[in-house]
N, C-alpha and C positions, 0 to 999 in steps of 0.2 A: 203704427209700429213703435214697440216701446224696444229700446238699447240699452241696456245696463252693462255699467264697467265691473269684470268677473274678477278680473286679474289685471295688476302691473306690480312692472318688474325695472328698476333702475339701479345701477350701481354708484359706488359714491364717489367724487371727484379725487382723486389723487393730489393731494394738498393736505399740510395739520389742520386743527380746529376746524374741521368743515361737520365733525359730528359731534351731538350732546343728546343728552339722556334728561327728558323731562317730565312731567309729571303724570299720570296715569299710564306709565310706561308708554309712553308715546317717545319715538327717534328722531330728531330733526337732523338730516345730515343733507348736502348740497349735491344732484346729479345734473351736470352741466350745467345749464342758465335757471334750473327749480331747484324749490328747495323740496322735497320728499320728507312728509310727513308716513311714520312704518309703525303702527303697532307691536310691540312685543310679543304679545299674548296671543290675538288671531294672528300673529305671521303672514299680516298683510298690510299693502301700502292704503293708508286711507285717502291721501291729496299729495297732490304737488301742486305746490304755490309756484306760479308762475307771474313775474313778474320784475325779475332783474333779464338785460340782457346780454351778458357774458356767462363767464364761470362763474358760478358762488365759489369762495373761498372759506366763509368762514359761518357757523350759526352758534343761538347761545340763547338759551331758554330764560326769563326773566322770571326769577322763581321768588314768589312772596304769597304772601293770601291777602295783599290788601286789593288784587285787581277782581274788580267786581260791577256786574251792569243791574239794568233793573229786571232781569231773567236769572240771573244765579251768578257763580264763579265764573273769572273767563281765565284763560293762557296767554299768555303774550310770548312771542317769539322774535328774534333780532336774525337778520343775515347780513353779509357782507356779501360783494361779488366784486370779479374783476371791472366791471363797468362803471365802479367808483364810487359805488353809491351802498347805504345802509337804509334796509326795509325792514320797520316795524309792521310784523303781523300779531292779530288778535282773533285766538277761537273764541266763539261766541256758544252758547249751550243753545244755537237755534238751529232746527234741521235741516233747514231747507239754504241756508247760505253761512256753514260754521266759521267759516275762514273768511278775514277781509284783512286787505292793507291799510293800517290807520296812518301810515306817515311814513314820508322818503325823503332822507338825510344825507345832502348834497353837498360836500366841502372839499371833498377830496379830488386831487387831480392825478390821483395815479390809481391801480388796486387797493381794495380795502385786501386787509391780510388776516387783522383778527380784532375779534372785540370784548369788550369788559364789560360788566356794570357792577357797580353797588348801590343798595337804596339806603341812602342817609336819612328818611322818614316813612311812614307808612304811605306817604303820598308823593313821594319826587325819591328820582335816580338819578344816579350819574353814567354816565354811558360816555366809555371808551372805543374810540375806535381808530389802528395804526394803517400806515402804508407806507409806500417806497423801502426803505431799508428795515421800518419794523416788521418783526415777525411774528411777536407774542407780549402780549398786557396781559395786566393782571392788576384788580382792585380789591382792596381792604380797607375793614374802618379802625382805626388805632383802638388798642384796647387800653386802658383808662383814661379814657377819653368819650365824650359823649359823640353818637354817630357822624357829627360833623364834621371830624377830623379824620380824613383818608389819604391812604398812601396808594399810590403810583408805582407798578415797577412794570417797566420797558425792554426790550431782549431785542437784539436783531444780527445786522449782520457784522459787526465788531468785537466780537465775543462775548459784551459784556453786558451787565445788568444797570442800567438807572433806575434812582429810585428817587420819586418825586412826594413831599408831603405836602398834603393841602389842609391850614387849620380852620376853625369854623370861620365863615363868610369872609373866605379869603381866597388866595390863590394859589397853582399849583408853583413849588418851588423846588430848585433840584435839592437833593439831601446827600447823598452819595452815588459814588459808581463801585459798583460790586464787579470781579475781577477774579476767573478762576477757571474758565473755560476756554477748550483750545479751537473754538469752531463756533456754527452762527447757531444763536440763542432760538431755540423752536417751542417752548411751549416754557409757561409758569401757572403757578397757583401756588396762592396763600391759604395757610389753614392758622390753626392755633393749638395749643397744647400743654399742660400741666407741665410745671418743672418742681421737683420736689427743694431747690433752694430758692425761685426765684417767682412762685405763683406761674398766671398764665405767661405765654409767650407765643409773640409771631414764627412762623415757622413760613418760610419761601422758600417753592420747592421749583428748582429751572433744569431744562430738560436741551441738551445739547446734540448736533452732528458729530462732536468728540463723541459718540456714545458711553456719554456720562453723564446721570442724574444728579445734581449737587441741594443738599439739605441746608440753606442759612438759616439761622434765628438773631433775628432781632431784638436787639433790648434798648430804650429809651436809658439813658444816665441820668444819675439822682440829679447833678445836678446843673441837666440841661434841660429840663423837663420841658421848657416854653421854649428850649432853642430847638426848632426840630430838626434843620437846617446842619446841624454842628454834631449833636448828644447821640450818637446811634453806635453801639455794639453792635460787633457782627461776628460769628463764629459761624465756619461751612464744613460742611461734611458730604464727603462723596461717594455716591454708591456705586457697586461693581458694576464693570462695561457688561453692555448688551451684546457682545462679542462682533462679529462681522456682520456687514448688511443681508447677506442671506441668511441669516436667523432669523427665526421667524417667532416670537416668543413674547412675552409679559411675563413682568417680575413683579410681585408685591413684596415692599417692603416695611419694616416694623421696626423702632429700636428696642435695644435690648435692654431688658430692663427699664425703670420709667427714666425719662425721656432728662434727660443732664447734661448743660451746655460743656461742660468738663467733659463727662463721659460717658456720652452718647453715642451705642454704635448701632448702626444702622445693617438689619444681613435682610438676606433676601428669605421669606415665608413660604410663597407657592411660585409656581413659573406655571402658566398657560400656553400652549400653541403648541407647534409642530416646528421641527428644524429639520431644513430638507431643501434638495435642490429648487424645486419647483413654488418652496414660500417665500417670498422678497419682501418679507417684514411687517411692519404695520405703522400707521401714520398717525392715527389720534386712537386714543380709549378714552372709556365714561364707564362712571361707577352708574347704576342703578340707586334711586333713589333711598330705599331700604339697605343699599350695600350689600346686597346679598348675589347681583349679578354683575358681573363685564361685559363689555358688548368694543371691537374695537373694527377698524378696517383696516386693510389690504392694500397692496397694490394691483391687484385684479379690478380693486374695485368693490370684493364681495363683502359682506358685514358675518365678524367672526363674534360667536356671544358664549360664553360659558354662566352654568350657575353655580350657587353652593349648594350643596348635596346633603344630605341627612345626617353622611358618616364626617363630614368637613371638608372634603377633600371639594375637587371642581371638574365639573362635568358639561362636556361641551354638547350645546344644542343648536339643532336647525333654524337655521334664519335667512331668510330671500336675499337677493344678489342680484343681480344684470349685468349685463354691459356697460361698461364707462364709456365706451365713444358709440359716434354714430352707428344706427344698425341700419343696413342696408340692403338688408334681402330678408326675406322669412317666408313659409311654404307653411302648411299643414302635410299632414302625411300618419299612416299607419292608422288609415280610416278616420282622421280627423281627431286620432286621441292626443296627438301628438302635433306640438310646433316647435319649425324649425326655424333657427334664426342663425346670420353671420355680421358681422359688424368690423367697422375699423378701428376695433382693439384688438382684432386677428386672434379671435376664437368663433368657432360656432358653437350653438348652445342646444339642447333638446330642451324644452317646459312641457310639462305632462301633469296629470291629476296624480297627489300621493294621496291615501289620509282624507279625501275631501277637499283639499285644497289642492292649487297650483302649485308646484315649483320647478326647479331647473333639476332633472334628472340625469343628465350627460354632459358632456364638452367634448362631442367626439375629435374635434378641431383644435390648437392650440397652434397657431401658424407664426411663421416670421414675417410675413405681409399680411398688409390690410385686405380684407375681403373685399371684394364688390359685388358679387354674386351668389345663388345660393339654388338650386333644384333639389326637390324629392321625385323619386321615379317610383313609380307604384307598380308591382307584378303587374306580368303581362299579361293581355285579356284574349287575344289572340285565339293563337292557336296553342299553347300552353307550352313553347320551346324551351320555356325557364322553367323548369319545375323547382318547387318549393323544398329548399335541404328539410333536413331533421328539425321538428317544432313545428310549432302552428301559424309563425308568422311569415315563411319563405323568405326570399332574399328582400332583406332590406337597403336600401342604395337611396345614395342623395350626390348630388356635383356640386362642386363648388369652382369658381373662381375668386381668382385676387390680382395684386399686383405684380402678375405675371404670365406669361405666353400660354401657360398650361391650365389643361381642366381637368380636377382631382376626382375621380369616383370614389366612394367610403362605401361600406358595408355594415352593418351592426354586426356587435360580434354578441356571443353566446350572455355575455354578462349584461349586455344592457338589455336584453328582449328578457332575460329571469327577471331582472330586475323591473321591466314592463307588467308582466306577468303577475310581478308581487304586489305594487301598483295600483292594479284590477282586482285582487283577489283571486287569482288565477293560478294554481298549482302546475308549476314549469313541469313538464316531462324531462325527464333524466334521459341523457342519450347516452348513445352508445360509444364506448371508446374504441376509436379506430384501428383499422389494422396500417393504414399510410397517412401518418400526423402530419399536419397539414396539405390535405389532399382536398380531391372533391369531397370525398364523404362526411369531413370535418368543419364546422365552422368555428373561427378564431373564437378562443376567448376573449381575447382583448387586442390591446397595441400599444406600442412602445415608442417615445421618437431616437433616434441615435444622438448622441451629440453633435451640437452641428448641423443637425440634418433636419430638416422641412419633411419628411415622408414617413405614416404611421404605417410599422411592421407589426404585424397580426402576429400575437402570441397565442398559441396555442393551449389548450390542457394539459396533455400529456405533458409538454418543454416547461410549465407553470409550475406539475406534481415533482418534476425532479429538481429546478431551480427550490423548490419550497422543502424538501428533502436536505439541499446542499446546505442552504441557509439552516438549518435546524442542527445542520452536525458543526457548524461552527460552536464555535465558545462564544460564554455570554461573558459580555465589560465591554470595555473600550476596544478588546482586542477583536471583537465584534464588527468593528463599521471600520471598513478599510480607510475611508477617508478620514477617520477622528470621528471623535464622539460628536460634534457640533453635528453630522447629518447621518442624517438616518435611511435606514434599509429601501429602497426606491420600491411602492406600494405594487400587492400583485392585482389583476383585474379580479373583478368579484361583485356577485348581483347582492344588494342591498334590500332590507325587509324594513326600513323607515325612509323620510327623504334623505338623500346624502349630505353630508355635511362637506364644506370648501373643499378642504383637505380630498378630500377621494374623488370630488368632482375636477381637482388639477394635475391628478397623476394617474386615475386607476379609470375614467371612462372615453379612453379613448377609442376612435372607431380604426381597423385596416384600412388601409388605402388599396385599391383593386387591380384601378388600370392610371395612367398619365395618357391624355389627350392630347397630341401636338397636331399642330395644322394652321392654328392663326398667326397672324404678323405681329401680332401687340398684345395690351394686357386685356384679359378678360373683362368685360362690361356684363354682361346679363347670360343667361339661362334658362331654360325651362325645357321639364321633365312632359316627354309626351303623355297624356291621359290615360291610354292605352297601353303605358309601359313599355312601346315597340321602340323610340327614337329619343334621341335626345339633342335639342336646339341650342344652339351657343353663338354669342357673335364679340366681338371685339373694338376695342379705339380707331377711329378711323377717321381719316381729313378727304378720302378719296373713295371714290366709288370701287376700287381695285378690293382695300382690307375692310370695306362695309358690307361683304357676303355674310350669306349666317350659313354656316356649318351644321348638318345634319349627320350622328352618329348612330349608328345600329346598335341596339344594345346588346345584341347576341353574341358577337365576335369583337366589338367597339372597333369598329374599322367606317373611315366617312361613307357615309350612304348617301351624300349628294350636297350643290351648293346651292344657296337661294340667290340671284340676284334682283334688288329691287330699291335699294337707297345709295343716297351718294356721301351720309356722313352717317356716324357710329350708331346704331342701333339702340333706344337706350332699354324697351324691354320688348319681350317676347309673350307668348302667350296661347298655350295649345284652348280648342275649345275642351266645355268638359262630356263631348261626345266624342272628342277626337279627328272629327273633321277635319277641323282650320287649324290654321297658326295664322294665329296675328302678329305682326311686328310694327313698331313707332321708331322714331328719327329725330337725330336734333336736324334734318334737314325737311324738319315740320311736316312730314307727308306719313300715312299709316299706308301698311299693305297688307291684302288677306289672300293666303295660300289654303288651297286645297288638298287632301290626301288625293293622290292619283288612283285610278281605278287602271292604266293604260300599262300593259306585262310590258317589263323591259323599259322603264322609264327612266331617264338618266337623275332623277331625284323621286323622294313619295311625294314630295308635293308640286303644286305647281302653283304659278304665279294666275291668282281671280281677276284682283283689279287693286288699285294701288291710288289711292285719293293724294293730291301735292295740294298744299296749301292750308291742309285739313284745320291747321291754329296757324294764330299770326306768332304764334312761337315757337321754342323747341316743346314736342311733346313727350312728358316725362314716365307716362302710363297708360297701360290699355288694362281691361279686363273685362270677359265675357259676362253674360246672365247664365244661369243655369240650362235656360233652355236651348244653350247653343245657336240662337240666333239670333239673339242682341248684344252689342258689345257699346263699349264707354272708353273713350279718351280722354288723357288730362294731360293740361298745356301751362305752363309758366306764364301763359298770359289770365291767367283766372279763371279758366273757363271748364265743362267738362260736357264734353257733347254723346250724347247717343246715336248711335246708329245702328239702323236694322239691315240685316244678311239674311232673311226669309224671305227674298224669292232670287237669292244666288243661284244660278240653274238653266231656270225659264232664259226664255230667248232674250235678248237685250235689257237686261235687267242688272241692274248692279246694286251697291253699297248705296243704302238710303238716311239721309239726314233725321234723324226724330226730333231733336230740339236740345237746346242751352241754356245748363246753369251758371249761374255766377259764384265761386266760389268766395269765400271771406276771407281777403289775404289781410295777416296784420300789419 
């Protein structure tokens, strides 16, 4: 059996400097304890370097042409993480193993935050790297000066800027403290620049929580030339605030006219992004090497990239995204074209083929608790009680739990099955508009959350063509957005004919919510959607065999159709066969149990308790999952192990759950 990896999908840590833009359009940005290596161009992850054990905080491409092996050009890459430590990686132009760690850089006793270098010869660098109260470096080699002579500037949480000069074969010494910010210093970089009185000049550019970018230029005094400690001019220039944290935006900035420590003013060129409720800003951006792209991230997590366009202007393109925290459920569903995911950054996600490629097609979910659980229910195979609305794909339904008592059922609405539809190459049928908006005969177009409110209300068509009406008879300006020009008109639902960019996957694919499930004592743990589309299984936290039942719902009416009992601590997953038979359930109280569909009319549950193995791991067990043929199944246990067992001769007279044999899993 050969595996190959089709598709990953990571988001990027919510911290600055954790992304940079390196050479062959390749992204190093940090998703949890990896650093994710993303392609620009195919729109896909090539590696994740694995190898710090916390959070990455920070990465930073080592960009020269002198790194070179006896195979060709190599990359080198730098990361920081919270576990203290700094990993020099190096691509190699070899196939079979491109990426290795050549060195791990151990001094620090707190988080690394963020790192610098400059290379003072074609063969040695100097490489910075801060922690504790720093936030942001930045290195330079003095200009008239040979590469020996570099400056040092420091940013953290005292508002201010130190700036450290080191002359040749010497060491670093403070030079000044720059003073001008009202809040902690988060990002710098030095560039250089033409002054039409003064020749070249340093230019230090520091980027503050006051949101305020401030521009100094540095100048050496004639006649301190060799004091470097003493002789420094400084003039700063501040650009206009980024307005409120829910802005969501990028500004490039230019001076006007060329560039004059007297009078030089600095205005803003282009603005990238969306201002809106649902965008919470951005944490780091990178130019593209050419300067011809942006590429910046989120607080979602997602990576946002615009290019420049033919006519000048900037044009935002599709680029992969994921989850920032743990994912903790995923399902297949809608024949397998589709996967379902939930995570504890409290969104669910749809990934689907667009274009040839994977991406994230939906966020029917955006919750105010962390997920724990996640089913897809597939039409029922039955007796056909559910019939299929308007379209070709009938009712689509997935359950979710989180951290809390209730089990949410969704629906897909009209826009994300068109948008499946287009996906595939599939021309959507146009339905019909009904005669009772929002009835049976109609399926939502979309959904909306309230403020405040945890539960997605299905917007309809019809309520869609008159709110879209309303909005068009308004006046255009300011007098436009009730709340002020800073946010903009809340997005309507709508099926998409390319993959969707951020922006429409935060506001416009959300799924209805159907039914609310009450019944358990505590927060939802696990789930699973029967095979057969008749049932749906759910079970909850539990210290006692009283709240360790697993709950069975009917999907017809969603009213309980019966309890299981068979463990005395929390359930941690479920597990229908894919014949629909069995459900299997595991335990942190180490024992698996297998239930049968009842054949017996009038049965106070459909299933009934087979046989129930205790002791099955000498731990808790964290998984079960069938074989295809419905009568092998697999457990897996915290103590390393993952065992098979056969359920082919469940039936015959004294015959039970048989042991096939144990692997050893590779724990690191």
């Amino acid at each position: 059996m050969r595996v190959v990896n089709a598709f990953r999908a990571a988001g990027c840590n919510r911290v600055c400097s954790c992304l940079d833009w390196g050479p062959d359009d390749r992204l190093a940005y940090g998703s949890s304890s990896g650093v994710v290596i993303y392609n620009v161009q195919s729109v896909r992850v090539e590696e994740v370097l694995q190898g710090h054990t916390d959070r990455v905080n920070c990465t930073l491409w080592l960009r020269t042409a002198g790194l070179a092996s006896s195979t060709g050009r190599c990359q080198a890459l730098v990361s920081g993480a919270a576990d203290c430590t700094v990993l020099v990686w190096l691509l190699q132009p070899t196939p079979s193993s491109p990426w290795c760690q050549i060195a791990s850089l151990k001094a620090h006793e707190s988080p690394v935050s963020a790192v610098s270098c400059v290379w003072e010869s074609q063969t040695s660098l100097v490489l910075v790297s801060v922690a504790d109260d720093k936030h942001a470096a930045a290195l330079t080699c003095i200009p008239g000066h040979d590469r020996a002579w570099i400056m040092l500037a420091l940013g953290g949480v005292d508002n201010a800027i130190r700036l450290f000069v080191r002359p040749a074969e010497g060491n670093f010494q403070a030079a000044c403290k720059l003073k001008g910010h009202a809040d902690w210093i988060r990002s710098l970089a030095f560039t250089s620049a033409e002054s039409s009185s003064q020749g070249q000049k340093t230019l230090l550019a520091s980027a503050s929580q006051d949101r305020y970018v401030r521009i100094w230029a540095l100048s050496m005094a004639a006649a301190h030339q060799e004091q470097h400690a003493e002789g420094r001019q400084l003039h700063s220039e501040r650009l206009a605030s980024h307005g409120e944290a829910s802005t969501s935006s990028l500004a490039r900035y230019a001076p006007r006219q060329q560039f004059s420590l007297a009078t030089g003013l600095w205005l803003s060129e282009e603005s990238m992004g969306d201002a809106g409720a649902q965008n919470l800003g951005y944490y780091t951006c990178a130019w593209s090497p050419d300067c011809t792209a942006v590429v910046a991230h989120g607080y979602t997590g997602a990576l946002h990239l615009w290019t420049r366009s033919a006519a000048g202007g900037w044009v935002a393109r599709q680029a992969l995204g994921g989850h920032y925290a743990s994912v903790v459920d995923l399902a297949w569903g809608l024949g397998d074209t589709c996967l379902f995911t939930a995570s504890e950054d409290q969104t669910a996600r749809v990934f689907a083929k667009f274009s040839g490629r994977w991406c994230e097609i939906a966020r029917p979910q955006v919750h105010g608790h962390d997920f724990s659980c996640l089913a897809y229910l597939p039409p029922e195979q039955a007796d056909g009680r559910a019939p299929p609305l308007q379209g070709g794909w009938g009712r689509v339904l997935y359950a979710s739990g989180s951290e809390e008592k209730v089990l949410r059922v969704l629906e897909a609405p009209q826009a994300f099955l068109d948008t499946l539809d287009l996906a595939q190459g599939v021309a959507s049928p146009a339905g019909q508009a009904p005669s009772n908006p929002g009835g049976a005969g109609e399926r939502a177009l979309g959904a909306a959350v309230a403020a405040l409110g945890l539960s997605n209300k299905a917007i309809y068509a019809s309520r869609a063509a008159e709110d879209s009406n309303s909005m068009q008879s308004r006046s255009v300006g300011p007098a436009a957005y009730g709340e002020g020009p800073d946010l903009a008109p809340c997005a309507a639902p709508s099926a998409t004919a390319e993959p969707p960019l951020e922006e429409h996957l935060a506001q416009s694919t959300l799924w209805p919510e159907i039914i609310k499930l009450y019944g358990h004592g505590n927060d939802l743990f696990c789930v699973a959607g029967d095979t057969k589309g008749r049932y749906l299984a759910s079970a909850c936290k539990s210290q006692s065999a009283e709240f360790a039942r697993i709950w069975l719902w009917d999907v017809h009416d969603w009213t309980p159709a019966g309890q299981l009992h068979a463990h005395t601590l929390t359930v941690t997953q479920l597990r229908f066969s894919p014949d629909g038979a069995f459900l299997l359930s595991a335990s942190r109280d180490r024992s698996f149990a297998l239930f049968q569909r009842s054949s017996t009319p009038g049965a106070e549950a459909p299933f009934e308790l087979v046989t129930r193995v205790q002791k099955a791991h000498t731990r808790i067990i964290w998984a079960v999952a069938w074989a295809p043929d419905s009568c092998h199944f697999a457990t897996g246990s915290r103590d390393g192990t993952v065992k098979l067992w056969s359920a082919a001769q469940l039936g015959t007279t004294g015959s039970a759950v048989k042991p096939l044999g144990t692997l050893l899993a590779e724990l690191n």
